[in-house]
FIKOLZA-1660 file (N, C-alpha, C; in steps of 0.1 Angstrom, whole numbers, plus 5000, padded with zeros to 4 digits):
% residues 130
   i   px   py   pz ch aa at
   1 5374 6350 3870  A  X  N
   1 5386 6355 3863  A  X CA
   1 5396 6362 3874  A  X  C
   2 5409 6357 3871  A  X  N
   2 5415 6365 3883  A  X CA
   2 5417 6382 3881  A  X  C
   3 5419 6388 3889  A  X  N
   3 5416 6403 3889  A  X CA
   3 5431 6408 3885  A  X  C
   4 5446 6399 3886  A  X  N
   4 5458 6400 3881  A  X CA
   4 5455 6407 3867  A  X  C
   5 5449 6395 3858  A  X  N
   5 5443 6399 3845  A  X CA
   5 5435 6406 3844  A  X  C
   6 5427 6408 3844  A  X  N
   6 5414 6416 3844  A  X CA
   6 5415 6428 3841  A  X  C
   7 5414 6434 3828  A  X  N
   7 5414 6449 3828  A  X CA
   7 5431 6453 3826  A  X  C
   8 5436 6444 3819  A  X  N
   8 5452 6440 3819  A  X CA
   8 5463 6455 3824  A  X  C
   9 5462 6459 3834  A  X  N
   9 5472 6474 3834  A  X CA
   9 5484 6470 3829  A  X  C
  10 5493 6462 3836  A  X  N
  10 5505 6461 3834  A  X CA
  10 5511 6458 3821  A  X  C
  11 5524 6464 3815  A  X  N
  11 5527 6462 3799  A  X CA
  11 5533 6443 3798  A  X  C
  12 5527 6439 3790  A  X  N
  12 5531 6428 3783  A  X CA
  12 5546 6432 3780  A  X  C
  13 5552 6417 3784  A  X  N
  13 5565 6417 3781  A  X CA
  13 5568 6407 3770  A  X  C
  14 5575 6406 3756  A  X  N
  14 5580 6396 3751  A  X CA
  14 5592 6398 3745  A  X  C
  15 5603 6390 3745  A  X  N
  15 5614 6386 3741  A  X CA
  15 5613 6381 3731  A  X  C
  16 5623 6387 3717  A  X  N
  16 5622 6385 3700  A  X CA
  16 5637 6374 3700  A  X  C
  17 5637 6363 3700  A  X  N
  17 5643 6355 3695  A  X CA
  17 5650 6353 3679  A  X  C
  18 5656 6360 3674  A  X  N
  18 5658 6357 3660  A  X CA
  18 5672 6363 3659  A  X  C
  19 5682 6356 3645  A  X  N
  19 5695 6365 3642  A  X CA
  19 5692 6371 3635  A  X  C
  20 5686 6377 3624  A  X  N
  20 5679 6382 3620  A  X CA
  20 5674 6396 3627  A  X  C
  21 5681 6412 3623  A  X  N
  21 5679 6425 3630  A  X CA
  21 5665 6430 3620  A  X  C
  22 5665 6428 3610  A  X  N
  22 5652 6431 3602  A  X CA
  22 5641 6425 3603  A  X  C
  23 5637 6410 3602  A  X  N
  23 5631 6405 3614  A  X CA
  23 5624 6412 3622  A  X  C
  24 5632 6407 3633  A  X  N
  24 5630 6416 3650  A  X CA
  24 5623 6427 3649  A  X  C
  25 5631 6433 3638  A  X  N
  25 5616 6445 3635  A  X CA
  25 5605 6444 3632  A  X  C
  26 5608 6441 3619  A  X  N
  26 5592 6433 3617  A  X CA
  26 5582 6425 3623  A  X  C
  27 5589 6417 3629  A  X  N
  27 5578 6413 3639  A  X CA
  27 5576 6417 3656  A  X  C
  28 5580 6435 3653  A  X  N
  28 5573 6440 3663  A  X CA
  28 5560 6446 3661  A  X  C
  29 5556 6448 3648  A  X  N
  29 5546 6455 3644  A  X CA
  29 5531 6443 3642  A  X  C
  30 5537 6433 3645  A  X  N
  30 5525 6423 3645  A  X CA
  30 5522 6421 3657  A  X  C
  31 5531 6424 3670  A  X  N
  31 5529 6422 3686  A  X CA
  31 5517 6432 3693  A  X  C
  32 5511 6424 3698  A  X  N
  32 5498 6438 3705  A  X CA
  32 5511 6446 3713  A  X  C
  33 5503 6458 3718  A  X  N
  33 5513 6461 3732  A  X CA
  33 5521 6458 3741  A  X  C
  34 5532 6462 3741  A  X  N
  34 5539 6456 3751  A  X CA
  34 5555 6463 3747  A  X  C
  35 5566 6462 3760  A  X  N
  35 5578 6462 3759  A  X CA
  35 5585 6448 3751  A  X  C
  36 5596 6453 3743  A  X  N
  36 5599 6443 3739  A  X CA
  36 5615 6441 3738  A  X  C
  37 5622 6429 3741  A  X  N
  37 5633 6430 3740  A  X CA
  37 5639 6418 3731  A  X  C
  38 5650 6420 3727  A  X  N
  38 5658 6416 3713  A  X CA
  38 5665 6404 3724  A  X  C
  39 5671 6395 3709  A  X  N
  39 5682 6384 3711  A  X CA
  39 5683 6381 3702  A  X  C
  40 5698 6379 3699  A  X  N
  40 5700 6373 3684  A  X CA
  40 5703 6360 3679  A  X  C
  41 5706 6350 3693  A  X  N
  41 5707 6335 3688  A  X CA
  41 5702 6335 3700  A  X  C
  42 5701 6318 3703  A  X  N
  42 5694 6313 3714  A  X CA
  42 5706 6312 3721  A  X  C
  43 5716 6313 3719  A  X  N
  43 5728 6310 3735  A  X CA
  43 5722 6323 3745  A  X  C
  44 5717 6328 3739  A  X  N
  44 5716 6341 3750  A  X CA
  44 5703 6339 3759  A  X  C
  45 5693 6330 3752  A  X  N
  45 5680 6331 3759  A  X CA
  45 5675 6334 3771  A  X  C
  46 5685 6320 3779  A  X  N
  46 5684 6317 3791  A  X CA
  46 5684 6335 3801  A  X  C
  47 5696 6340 3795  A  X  N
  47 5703 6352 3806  A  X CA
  47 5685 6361 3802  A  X  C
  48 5686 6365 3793  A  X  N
  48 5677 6375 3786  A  X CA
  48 5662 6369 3794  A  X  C
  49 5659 6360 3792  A  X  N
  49 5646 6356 3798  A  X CA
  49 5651 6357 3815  A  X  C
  50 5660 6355 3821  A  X  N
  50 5658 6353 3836  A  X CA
  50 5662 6372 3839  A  X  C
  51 5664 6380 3833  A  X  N
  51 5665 6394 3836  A  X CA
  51 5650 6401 3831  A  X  C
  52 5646 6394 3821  A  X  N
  52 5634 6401 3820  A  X CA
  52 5622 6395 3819  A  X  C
  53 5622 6383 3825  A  X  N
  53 5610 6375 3826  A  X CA
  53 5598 6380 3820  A  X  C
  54 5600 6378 3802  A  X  N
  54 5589 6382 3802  A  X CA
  54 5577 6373 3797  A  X  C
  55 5567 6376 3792  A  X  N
  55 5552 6368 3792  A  X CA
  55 5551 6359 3782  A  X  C
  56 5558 6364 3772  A  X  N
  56 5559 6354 3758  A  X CA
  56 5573 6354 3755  A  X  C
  57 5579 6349 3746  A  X  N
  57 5588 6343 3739  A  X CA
  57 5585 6337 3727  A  X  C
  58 5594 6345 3714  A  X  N
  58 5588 6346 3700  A  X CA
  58 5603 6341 3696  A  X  C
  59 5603 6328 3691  A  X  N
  59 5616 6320 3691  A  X CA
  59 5619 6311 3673  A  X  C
  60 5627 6318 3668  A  X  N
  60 5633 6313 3655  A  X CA
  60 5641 6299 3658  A  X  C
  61 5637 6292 3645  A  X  N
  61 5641 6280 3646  A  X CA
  61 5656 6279 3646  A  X  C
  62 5658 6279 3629  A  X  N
  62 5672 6282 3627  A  X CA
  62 5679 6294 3625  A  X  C
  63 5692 6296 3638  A  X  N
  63 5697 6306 3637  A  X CA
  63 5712 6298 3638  A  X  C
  64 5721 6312 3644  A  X  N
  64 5736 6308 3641  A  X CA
  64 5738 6306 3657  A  X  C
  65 5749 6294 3657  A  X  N
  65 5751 6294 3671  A  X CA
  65 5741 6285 3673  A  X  C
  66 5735 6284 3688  A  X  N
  66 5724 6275 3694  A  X CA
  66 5707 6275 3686  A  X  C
  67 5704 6265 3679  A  X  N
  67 5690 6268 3673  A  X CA
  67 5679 6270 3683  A  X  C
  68 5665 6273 3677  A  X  N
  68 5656 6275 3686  A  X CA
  68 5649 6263 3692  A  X  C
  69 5648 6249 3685  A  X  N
  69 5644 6243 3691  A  X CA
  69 5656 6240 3704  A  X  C
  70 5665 6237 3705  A  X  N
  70 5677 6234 3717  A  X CA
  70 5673 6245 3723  A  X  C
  71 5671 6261 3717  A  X  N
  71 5674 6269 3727  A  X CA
  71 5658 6266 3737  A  X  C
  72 5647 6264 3731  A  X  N
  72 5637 6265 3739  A  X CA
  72 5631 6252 3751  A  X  C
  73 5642 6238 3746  A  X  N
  73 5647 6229 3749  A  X CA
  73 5653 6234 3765  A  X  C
  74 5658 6240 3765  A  X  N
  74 5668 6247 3781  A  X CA
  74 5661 6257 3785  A  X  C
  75 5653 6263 3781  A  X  N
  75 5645 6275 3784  A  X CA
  75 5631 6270 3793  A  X  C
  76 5621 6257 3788  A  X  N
  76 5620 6253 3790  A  X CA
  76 5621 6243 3806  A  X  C
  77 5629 6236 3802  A  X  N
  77 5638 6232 3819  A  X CA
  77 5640 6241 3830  A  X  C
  78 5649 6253 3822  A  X  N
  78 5652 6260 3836  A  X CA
  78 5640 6268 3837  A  X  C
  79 5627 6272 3830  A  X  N
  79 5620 6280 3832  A  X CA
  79 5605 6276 3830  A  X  C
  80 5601 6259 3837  A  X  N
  80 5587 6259 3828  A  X CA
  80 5574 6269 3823  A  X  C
  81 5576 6275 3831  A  X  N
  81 5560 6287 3830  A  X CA
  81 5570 6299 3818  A  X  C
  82 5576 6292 3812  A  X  N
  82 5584 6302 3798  A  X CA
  82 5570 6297 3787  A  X  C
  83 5567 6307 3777  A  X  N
  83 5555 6305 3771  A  X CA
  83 5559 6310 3757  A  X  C
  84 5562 6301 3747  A  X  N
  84 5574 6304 3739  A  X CA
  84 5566 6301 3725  A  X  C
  85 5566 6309 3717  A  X  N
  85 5554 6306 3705  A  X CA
  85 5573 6310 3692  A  X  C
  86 5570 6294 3684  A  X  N
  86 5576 6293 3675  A  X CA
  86 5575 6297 3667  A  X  C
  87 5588 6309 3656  A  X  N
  87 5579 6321 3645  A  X CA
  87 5592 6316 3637  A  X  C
  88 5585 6306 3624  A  X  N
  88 5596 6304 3614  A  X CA
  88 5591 6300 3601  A  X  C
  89 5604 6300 3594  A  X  N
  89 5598 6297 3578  A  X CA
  89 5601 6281 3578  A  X  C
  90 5599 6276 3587  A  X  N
  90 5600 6257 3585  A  X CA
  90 5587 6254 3589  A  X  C
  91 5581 6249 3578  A  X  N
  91 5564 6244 3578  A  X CA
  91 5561 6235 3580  A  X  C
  92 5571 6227 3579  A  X  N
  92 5574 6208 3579  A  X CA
  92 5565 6203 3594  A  X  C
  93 5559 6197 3590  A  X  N
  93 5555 6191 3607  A  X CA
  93 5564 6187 3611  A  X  C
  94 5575 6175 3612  A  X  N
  94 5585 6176 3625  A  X CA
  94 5592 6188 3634  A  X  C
  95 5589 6199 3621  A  X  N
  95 5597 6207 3635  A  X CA
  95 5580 6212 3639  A  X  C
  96 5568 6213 3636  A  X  N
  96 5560 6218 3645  A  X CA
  96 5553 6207 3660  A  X  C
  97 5559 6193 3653  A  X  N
  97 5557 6181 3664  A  X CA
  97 5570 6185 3674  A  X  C
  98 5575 6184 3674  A  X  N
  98 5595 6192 3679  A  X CA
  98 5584 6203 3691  A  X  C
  99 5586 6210 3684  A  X  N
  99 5582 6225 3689  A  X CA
  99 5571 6218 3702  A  X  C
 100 5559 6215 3697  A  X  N
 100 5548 6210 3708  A  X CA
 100 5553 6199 3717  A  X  C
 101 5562 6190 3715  A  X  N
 101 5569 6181 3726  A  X CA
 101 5578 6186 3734  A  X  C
 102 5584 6202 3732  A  X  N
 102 5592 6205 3743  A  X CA
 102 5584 6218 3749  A  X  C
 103 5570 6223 3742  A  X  N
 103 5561 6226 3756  A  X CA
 103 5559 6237 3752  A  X  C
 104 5560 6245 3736  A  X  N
 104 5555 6253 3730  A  X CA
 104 5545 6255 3728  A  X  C
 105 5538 6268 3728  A  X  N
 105 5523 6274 3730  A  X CA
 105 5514 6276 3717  A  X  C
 106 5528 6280 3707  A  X  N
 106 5524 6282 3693  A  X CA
 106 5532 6281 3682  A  X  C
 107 5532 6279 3669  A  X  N
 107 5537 6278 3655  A  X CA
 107 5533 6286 3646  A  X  C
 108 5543 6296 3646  A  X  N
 108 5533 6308 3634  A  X CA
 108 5550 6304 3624  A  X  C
 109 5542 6304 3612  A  X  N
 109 5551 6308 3598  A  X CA
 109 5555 6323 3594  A  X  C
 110 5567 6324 3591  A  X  N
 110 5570 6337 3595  A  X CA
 110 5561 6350 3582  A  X  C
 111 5553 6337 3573  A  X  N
 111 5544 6342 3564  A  X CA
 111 5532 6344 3567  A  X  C
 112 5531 6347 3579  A  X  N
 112 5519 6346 3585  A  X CA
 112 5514 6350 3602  A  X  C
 113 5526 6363 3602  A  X  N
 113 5529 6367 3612  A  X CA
 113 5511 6373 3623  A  X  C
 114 5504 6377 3611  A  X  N
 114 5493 6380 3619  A  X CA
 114 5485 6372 3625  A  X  C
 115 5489 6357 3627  A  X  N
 115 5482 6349 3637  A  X CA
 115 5490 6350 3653  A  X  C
 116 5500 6362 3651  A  X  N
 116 5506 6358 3667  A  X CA
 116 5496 6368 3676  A  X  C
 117 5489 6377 3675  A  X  N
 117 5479 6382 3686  A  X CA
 117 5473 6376 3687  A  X  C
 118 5463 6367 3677  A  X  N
 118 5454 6355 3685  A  X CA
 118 5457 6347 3692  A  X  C
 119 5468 6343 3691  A  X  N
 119 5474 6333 3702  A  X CA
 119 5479 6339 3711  A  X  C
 120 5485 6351 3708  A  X  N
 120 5484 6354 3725  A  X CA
 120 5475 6361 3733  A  X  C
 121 5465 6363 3726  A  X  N
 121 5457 6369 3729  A  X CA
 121 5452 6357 3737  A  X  C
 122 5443 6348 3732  A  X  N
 122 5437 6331 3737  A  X CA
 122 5449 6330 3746  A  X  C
 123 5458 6330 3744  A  X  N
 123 5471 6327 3757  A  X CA
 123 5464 6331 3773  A  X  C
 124 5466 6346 3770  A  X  N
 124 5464 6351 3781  A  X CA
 124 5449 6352 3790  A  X  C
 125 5441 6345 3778  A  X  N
 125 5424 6343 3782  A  X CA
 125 5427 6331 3793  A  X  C
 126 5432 6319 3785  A  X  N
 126 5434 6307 3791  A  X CA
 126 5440 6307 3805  A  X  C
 127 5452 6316 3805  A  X  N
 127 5461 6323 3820  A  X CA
 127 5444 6322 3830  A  X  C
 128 5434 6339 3829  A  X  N
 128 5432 6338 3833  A  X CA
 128 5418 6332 3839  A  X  C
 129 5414 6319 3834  A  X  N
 129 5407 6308 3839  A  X CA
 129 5413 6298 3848  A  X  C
 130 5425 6296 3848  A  X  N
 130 5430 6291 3858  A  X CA
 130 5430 6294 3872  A  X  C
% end
C-alpha cells in the first residue's frame, strides 16, 4: 500500500458540480471529510478543477449553460487523472453508458445520494494498490 495513502492525513478535496445552490448543500452532508468547493455550471469546471485540483468531482448532468456530460467531456481531456462521479436524477442507461465512455468513476441518482462514500471510499482503496 503506498504510504501517500495510508493512514490518509491530508483533507480530501472535492468539487460540487451542480446549478443547483440547495443541492450543493445537500450533497455536502453525504461527502466523508473533506474541503469542498462549489460550481454552478460546467463552463467553469475546467478553471475550478485546475486551481484546486481536487480528488473527486461530483458532476450534474443537466444544468444551464454547458451540461455535465460535455463538461466532464473537456475535464476529462485536459485532466485525465480528473475522477468525476456522476450525481443526477437521469436513470436512463444512455446517460449512465455516456457517463462510463468518457471515463467516469461513478453514477449515483441524486435519490440515492448515500452510495457516494462507497465509491469513493473503494475509489481511493483502488488508488492505493496501484
Amino acid at each position: 500500500m503506498s504510504s501517500e495513502y495510508q493512514g490518509r492525513t491530508e483533507t480530501r478535496k472535492f468539487l460540487i458540480v451542480d446549478d443547483h445552490a440547495a443541492f450543493r448543500q445537500t450533497l455536502r452532508a453525504f461527502l466523508p471529510a473533506g474541503a469542498v468547493t462549489e460550481c454552478a455550471d460546467g463552463g467553469t469546471v475546467l478553471a475550478c478543477y485546475a486551481a484546486e485540483r481536487p480528488d473527486w468531482v461530483l458532476m450534474d448532468i443537466e444544468m444551464a449553460g454547458t451540461d455535465g456530460l460535455s463538461a466532464t467531456r473537456h475535464l476529462k481531456a485536459r485532466f485525465p487523472e480528473a475522477r468525476v462521479i456522476i450525481v443526477s436524477n437521469h436513470a436512463e442507461a444512455e446517460f449512465r453508458r455516456a457517463a462510463e465512455q468518457l471515463g467516469a468513476c461513478g453514477f449515483v441518482h441524486k435519490e440515492h445520494l448515500e452510495l457516494l462514500s462507497p465509491i469513493i471510499t473503494a475509489g481511493e482503496k483502488d488508488q492505493t494498490e496501484l
